[in-house]
N, C-alpha and C positions, 0 to 999 in steps of 0.2 A: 769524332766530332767533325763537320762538317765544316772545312775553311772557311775565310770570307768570299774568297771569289769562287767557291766550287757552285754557286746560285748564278751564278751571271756564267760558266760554262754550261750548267744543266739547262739554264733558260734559252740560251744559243743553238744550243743541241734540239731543246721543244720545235724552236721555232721555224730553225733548219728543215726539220721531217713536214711539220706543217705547209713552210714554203710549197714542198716537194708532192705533196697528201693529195691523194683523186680519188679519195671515197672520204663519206662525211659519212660519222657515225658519233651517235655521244653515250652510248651504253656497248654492251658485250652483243657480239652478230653472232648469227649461225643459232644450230641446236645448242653447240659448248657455251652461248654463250663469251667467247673468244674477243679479248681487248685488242683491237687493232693497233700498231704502233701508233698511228696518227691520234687516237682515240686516247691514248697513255698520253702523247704531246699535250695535249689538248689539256688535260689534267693537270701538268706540270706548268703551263704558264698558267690555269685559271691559280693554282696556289702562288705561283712568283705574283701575281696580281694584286694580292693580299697580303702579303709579306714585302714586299718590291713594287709598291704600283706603279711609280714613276716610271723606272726603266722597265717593265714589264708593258707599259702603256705605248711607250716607245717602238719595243719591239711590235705589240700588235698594228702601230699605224704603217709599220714597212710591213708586216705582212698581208696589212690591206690591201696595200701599195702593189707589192708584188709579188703575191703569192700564188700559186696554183690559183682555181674555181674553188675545190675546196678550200683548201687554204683561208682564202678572203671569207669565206663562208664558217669557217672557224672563227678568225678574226673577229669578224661583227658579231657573232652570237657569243662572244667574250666581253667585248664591248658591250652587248644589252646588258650583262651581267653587272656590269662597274658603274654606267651612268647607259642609261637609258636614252637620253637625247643622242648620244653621240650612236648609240647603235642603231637609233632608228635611221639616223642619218646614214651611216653605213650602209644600213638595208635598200637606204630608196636610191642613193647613190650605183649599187650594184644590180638593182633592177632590170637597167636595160645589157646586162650584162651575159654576152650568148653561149660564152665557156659554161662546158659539160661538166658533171662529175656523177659521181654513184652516190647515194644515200644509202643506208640500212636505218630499219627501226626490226632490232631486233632478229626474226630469219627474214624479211625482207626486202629486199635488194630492189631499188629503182635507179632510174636515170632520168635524169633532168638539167636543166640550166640553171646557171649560178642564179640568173634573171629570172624566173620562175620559182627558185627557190625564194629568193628575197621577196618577192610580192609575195608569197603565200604567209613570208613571216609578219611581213607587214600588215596582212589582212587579218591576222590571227590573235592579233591583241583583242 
């Protein structure tokens, strides 16, 4: 059985790797198929989200705050997920934003701006 606070270490631990994260990916990359750790983080606070929103909510505004490109870039597409206003705000907020990171959709691989990224999500609605 899973304590009470072993969700508020797991979610530390998510948000940690995310912090740290310079590839955005939200499925398995490569031929394998292969969950990137960042990709597993990502997973674990979108479930603390739902279970924990409050402090899951929490941790994503310091990962907006201060996370890697991708990182922030996780952050806000968590955020679309929970309420919609705050993520689009997220999005137009990191728009002018010139930090790099890698994307995967699958086998492959780009690079791009956090800035760049967020306008494409923004325009994508």
């Amino acid at each position: 059985m899973v304590g009470d606070g072993d969700w508020e270490r797991e979610l530390g631990a998510a948000v940690r790797e995310l912090v740290a994260a310079d590839t955005l990916a939200f499925g398995g990359v490569g031929i394998a198929g292969t969950l990137l750790p960042a990709t597993e983080a990502y997973r674990q606070v979108e479930r603390a989200l739902e279970a924990h929103p409050a402090e899951a909510r929490q941790q994503l505004d310091q990962l907006l705050e201060h996370g890697s490109p991708a990182g922030k870039a996780y952050a806000a597409a968590l955020l679309d997920t929970v309420d919609r206003a705050a993520g689009r705000a997220a999005w137009t907020r990191l728009r002018d934003d010139p930090g790099e990171l890698t994307t995967f959709t699958g086998c492959l691989m780009d690079q791009t701006t956090l800035g760049a990224y967020a306008a494409e999500r923004l325009t994508a609605e």
